[in-house]
C-alpha positions in Angstrom: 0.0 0.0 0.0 1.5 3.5 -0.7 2.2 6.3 1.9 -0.4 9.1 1.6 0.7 12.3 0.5 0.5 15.6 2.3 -0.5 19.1 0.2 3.6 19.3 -0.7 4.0 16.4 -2.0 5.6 14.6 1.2 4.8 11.1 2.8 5.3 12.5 6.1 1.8 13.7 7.3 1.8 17.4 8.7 1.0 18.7 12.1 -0.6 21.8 12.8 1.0 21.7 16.1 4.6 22.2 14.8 3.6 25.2 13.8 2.7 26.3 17.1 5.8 24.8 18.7 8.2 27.0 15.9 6.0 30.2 16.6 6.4 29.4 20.7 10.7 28.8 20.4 10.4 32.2 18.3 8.9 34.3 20.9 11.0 32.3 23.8 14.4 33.4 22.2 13.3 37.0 21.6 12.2 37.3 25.3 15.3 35.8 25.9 17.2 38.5 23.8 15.3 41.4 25.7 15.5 40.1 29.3 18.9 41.4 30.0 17.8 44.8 29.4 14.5 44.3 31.3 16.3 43.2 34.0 19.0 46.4 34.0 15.9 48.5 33.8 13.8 47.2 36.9 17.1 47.0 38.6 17.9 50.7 37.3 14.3 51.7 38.5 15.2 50.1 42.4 18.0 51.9 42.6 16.6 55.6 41.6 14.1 54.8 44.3 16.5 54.2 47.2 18.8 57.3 45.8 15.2 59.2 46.2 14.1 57.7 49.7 18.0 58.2 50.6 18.6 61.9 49.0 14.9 63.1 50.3 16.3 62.9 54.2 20.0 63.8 53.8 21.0 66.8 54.8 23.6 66.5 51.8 21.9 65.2 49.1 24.4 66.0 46.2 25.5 62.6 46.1 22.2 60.8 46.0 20.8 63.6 43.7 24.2 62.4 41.0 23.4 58.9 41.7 19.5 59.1 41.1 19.9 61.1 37.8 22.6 58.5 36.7 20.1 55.7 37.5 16.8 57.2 36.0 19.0 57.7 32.4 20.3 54.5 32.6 16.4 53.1 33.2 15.8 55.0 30.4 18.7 54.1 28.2 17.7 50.3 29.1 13.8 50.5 28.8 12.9 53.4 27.5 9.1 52.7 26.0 8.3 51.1 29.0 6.6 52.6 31.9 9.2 51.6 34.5 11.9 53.4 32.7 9.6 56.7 32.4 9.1 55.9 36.7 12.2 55.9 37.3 13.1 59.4 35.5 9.9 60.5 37.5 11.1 59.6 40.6 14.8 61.5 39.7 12.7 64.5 39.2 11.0 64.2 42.0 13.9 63.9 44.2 15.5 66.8 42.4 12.1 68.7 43.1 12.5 67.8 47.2 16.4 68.5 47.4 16.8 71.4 45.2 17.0 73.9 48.2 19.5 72.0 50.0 21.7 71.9 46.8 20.3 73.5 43.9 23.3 72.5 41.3 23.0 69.2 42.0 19.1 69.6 41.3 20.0 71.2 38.0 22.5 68.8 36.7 19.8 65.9 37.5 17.2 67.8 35.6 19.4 68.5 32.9 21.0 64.7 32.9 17.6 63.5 32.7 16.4 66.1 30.3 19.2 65.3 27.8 18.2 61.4 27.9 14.5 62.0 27.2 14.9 64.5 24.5 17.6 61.7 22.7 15.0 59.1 23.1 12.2 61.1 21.8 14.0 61.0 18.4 13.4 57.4 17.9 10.0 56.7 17.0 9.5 53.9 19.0 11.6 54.5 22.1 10.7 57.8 22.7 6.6 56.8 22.9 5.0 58.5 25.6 8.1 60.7 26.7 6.1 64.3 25.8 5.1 64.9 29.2 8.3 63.9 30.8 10.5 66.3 28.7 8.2 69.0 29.2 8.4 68.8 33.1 12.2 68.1 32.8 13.0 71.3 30.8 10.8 73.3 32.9 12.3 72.3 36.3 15.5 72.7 34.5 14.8 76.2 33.6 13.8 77.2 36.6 16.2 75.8 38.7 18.8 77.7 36.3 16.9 81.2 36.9 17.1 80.3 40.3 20.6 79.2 40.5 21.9 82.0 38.4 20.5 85.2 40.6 
């Protein structure tokens, strides 16, 4: 008795679930490929927040102000269209926001850091999605904090 033939041509019979199992290894390996930089953005994200909890009480809050803007770009560098990197720039500005009149040029170079970041990502089409409102707030807090430092 002869094999029966598939729609190409082939004795071997053909499973809708293989398929399936090539379109599930395909999406496995691409969250594999982005988890690295999921996982430097939350982690980026964790550490903006302690620099804010930490910076918001000190009564020199230069050094956490330096290490919360670092943090928020890198967040944003890492994740940018999601909406734990846009937190953690958030965060930075609010931290800037409560230290600024212990140290107002630390204040400024966090809002400009952060303002920098945003504005590059907002060139991309993709990466910059949903980054309007945070580079609006970022350039004003950075002007004012420049009127303000410069009188």
């Amino acid at each position: 008795m002869a094999a029966a033939k598939n729609a190409w041509g082939s004795a071997r019979p053909w499973y809708p679930w293989g398929a399936v199992v090539d379109a599930l290894l395909l999406v496995l390996l691409g969250a594999l490929a982005l988890s690295p930089r999921l996982i430097e953005g939350r982690t980026a994200l964790v550490w903006t927040r302690h620099h804010a909890a930490r910076g918001a009480a000190a009564t020199r809050p230069g050094e956490h102000l330096r290490q919360g803007g670092q943090w928020a770009v890198r967040a944003l560098e890492a994740a940018a269209p999601l909406p734990f990197a846009a937190e953690a720039a958030w965060v930075a500005l609010g931290l800037g926001q409560a230290a600024e009149a212990r140290d107002g040029a630390a204040a400024l170079t966090l809002y400009t850091e952060v303002r920098a970041s945003v504005e590059r990502l907002r060139g991309s089409r993709w990466r910059g999605l949903g980054l309007g409102g945070l580079a609006a707030e970022a350039g004003r807090l950075a002007t004012a904090a420049r009127e303000r430092h410069d009188q």
